[in-house]
N, CA and C atoms as a LAMMPS dump frame, in Angstrom:
ITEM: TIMESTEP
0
ITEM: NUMBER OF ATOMS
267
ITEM: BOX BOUNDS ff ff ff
-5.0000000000000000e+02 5.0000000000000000e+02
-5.0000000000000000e+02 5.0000000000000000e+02
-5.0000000000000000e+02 5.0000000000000000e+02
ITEM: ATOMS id mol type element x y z
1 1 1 N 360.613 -265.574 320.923
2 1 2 C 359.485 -264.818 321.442
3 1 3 C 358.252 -265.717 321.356
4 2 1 N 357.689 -265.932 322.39
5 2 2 C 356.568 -266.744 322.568
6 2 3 C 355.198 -265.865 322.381
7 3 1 N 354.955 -264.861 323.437
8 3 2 C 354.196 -263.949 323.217
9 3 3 C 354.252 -262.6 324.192
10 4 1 N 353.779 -261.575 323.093
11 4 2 C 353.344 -260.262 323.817
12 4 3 C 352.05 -259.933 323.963
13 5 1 N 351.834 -259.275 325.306
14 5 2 C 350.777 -258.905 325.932
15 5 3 C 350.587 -257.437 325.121
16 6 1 N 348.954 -257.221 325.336
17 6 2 C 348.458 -255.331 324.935
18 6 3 C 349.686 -254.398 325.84
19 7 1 N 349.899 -255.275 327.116
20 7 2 C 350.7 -253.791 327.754
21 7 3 C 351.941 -254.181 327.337
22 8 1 N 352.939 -254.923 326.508
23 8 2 C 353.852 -254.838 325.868
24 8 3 C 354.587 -255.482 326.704
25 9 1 N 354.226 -256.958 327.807
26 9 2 C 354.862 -257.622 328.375
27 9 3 C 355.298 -258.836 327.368
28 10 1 N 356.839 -259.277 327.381
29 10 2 C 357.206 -260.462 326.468
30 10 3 C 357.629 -261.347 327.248
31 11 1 N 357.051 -262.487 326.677
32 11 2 C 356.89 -263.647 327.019
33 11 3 C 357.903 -264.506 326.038
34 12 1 N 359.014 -265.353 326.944
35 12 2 C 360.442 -265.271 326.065
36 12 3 C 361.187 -267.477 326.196
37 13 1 N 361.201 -267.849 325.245
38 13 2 C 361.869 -269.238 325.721
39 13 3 C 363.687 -269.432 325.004
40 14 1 N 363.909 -269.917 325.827
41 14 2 C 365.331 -269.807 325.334
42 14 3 C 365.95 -268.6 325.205
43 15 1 N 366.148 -267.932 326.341
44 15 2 C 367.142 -266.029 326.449
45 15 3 C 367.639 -266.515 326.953
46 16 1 N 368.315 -265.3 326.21
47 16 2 C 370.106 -264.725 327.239
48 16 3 C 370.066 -263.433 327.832
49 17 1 N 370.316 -263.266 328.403
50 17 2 C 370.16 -261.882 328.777
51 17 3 C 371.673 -261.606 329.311
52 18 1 N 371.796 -259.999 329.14
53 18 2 C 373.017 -259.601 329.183
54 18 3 C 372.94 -258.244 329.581
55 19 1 N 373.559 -258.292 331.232
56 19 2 C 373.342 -256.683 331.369
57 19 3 C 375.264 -256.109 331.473
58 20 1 N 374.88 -254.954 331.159
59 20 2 C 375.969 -254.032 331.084
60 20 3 C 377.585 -254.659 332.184
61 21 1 N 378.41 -254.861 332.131
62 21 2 C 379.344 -255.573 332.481
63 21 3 C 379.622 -257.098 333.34
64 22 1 N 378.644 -257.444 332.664
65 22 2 C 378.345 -258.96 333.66
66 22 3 C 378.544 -259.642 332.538
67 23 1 N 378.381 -261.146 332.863
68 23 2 C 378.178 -262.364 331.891
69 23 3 C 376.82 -262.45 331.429
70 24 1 N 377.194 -263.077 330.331
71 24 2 C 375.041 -263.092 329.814
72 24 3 C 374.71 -264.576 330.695
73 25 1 N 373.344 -264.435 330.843
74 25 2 C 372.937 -265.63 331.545
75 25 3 C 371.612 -266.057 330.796
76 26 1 N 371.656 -267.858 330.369
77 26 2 C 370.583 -267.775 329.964
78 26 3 C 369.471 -268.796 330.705
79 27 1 N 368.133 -268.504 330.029
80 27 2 C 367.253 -269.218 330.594
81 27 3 C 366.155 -269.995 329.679
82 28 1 N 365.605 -270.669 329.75
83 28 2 C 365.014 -271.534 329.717
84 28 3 C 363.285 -270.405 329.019
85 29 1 N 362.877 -270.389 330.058
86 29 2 C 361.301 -269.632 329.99
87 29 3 C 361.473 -267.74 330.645
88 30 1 N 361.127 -267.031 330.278
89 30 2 C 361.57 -265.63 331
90 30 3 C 359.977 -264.592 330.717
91 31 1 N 360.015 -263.98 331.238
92 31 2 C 358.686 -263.034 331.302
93 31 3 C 359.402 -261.359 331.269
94 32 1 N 359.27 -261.036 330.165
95 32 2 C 359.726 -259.566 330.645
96 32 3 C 358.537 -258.014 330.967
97 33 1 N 358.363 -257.73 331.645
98 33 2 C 357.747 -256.406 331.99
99 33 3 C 357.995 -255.57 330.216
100 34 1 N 356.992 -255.098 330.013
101 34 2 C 357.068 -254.373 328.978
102 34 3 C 357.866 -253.082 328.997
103 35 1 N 357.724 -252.102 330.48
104 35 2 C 357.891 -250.798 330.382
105 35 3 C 359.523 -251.142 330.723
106 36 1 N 360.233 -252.245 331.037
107 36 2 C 361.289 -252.571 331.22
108 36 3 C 362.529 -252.63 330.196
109 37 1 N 361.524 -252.915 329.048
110 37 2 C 362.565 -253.081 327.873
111 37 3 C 363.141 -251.683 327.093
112 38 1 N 364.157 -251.667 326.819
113 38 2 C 365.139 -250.677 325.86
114 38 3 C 365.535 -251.02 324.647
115 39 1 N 365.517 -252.13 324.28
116 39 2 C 366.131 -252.805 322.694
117 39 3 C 366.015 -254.103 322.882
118 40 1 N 365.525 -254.531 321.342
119 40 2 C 365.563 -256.195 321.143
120 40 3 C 366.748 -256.361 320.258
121 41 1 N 367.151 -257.414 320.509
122 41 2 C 368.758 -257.75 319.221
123 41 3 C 368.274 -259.059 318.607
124 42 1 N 367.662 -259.314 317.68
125 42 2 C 366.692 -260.567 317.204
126 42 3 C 368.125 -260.973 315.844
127 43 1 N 367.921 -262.082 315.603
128 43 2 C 368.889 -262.598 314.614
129 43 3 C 368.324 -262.201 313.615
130 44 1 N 369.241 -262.22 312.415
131 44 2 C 368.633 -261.67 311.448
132 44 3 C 368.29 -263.267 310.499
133 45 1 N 368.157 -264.245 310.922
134 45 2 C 367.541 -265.817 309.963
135 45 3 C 365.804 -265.856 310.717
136 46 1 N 365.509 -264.22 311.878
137 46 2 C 363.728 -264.525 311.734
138 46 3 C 363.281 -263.992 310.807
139 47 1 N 362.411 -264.842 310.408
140 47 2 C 361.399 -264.627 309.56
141 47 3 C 359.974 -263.292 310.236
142 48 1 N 360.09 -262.64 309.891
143 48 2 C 359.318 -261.519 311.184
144 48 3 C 357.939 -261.147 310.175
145 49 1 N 357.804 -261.781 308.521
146 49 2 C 356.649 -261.368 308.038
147 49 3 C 355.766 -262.596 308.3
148 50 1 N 356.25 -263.691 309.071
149 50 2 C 355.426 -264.98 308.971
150 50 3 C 354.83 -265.115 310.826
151 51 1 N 356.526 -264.334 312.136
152 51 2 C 356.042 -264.307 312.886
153 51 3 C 355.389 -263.019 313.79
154 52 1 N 355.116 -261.549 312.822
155 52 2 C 354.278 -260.986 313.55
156 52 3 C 352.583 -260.616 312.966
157 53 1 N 351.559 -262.086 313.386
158 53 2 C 350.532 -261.63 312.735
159 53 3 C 349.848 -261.797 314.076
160 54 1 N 348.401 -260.963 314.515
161 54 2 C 348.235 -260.532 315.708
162 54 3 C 346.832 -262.038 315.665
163 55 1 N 346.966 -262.955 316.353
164 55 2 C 345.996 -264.115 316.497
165 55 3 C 345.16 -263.919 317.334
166 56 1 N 345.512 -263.215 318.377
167 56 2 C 343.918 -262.84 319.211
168 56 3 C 343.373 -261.862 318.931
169 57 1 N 342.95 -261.641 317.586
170 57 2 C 341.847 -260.047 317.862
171 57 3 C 340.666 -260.029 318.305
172 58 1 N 340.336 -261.667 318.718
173 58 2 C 338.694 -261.638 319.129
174 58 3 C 338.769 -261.019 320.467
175 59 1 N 340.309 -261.58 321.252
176 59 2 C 340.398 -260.783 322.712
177 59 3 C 340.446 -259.717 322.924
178 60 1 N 340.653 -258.754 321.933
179 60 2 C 341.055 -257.254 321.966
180 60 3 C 339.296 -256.299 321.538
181 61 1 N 338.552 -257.221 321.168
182 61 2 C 337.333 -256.578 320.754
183 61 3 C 336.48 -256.405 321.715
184 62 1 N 335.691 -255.281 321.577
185 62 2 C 334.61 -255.156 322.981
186 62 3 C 333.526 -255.521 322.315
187 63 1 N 332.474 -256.219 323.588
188 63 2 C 331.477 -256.891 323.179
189 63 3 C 330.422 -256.217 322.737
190 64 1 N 329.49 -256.639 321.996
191 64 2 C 327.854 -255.854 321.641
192 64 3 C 327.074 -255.437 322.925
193 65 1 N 326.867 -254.817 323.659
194 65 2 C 326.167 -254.476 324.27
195 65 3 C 324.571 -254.199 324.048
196 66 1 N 323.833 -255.041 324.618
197 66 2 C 322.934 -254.383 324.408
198 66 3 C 322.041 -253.486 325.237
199 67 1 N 320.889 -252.612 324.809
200 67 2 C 319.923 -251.739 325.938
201 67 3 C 320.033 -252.515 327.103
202 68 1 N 319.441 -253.537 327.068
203 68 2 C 318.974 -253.889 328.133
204 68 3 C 320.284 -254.268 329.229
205 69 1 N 320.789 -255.084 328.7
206 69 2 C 322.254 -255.117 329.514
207 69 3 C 322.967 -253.654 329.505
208 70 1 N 322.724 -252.875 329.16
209 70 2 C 323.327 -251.616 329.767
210 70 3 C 322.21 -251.011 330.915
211 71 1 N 320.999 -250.736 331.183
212 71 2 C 320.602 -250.53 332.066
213 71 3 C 320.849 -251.432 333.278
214 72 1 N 321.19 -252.64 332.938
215 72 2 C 321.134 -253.207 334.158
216 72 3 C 322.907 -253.167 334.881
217 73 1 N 323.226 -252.748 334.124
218 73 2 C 324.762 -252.114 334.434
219 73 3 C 324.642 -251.082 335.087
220 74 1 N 324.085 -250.242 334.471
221 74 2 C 323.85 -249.032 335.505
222 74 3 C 323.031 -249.112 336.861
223 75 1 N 321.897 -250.009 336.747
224 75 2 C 321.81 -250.091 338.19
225 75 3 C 322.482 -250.62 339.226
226 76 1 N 322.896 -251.459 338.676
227 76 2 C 324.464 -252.188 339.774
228 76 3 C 325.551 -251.03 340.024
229 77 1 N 326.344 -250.128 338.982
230 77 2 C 327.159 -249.727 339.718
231 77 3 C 326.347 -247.623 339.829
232 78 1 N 324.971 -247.812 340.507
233 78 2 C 324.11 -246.007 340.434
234 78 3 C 325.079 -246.075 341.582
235 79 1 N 325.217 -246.542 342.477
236 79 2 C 325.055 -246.092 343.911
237 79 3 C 327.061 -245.184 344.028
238 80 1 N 327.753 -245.7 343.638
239 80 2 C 328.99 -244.906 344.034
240 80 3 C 329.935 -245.596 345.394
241 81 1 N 330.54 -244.925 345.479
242 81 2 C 331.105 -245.93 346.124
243 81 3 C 331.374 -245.036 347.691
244 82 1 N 331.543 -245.758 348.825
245 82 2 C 331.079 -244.615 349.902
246 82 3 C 329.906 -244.635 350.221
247 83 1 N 329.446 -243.502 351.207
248 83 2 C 328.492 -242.558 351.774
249 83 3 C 327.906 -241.763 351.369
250 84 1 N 329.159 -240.703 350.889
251 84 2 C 329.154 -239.552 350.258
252 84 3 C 329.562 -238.657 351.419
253 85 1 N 329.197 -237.198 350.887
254 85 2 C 330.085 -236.11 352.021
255 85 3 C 329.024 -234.955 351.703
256 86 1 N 328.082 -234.739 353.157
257 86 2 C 327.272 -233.504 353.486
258 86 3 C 326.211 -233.72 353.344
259 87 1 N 325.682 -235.52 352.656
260 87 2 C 324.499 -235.486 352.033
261 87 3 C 323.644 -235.855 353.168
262 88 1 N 321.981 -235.418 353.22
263 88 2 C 321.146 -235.156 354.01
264 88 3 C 320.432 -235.987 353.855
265 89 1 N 319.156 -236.691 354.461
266 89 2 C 317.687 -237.32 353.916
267 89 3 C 316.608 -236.938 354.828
């Protein structure tokens, strides 16, 4: 396991993969869709207290905002998106 994404996509080097009456096939580099997966079968010689510690939490944090950069947020997105529907001037 190389890495997982927030939406629970794994990022994989050296798989096998093995579906239900076929041969396993393996690969090299693999990307799996998160909502795709059903079970991991991991050997039992990983070490899993050394490899699950989370290294990007600076990416997962939302930034300080401040006043002023929030008003000016709001004036960029006042307007809506469209025309609108019935409105008069």
């Amino acid at each position: 396991v190389v890495g997982v994404d927030a939406t629970m996509n794994c990022h994989l080097r050296k798989a096998k993969v093995t579906l239900r009456g076929k041969t396993p096939k393996s690969f090299a580099t693999l990307s799996v869709r998160g909502s795709t997966m059903r079970a991991w079968l991991l050997p039992e010689s990983l070490n899993l207290d050394a490899l699950l510690v989370d290294t990007d939490i600076e990416k997962y944090a939302k930034p300080v905002i401040t006043p002023q950069q929030q008003q000016s947020q709001q004036a960029v997105r006042s307007r809506g998106r469209g025309r609108g529907r019935g409105r008069r001037f």
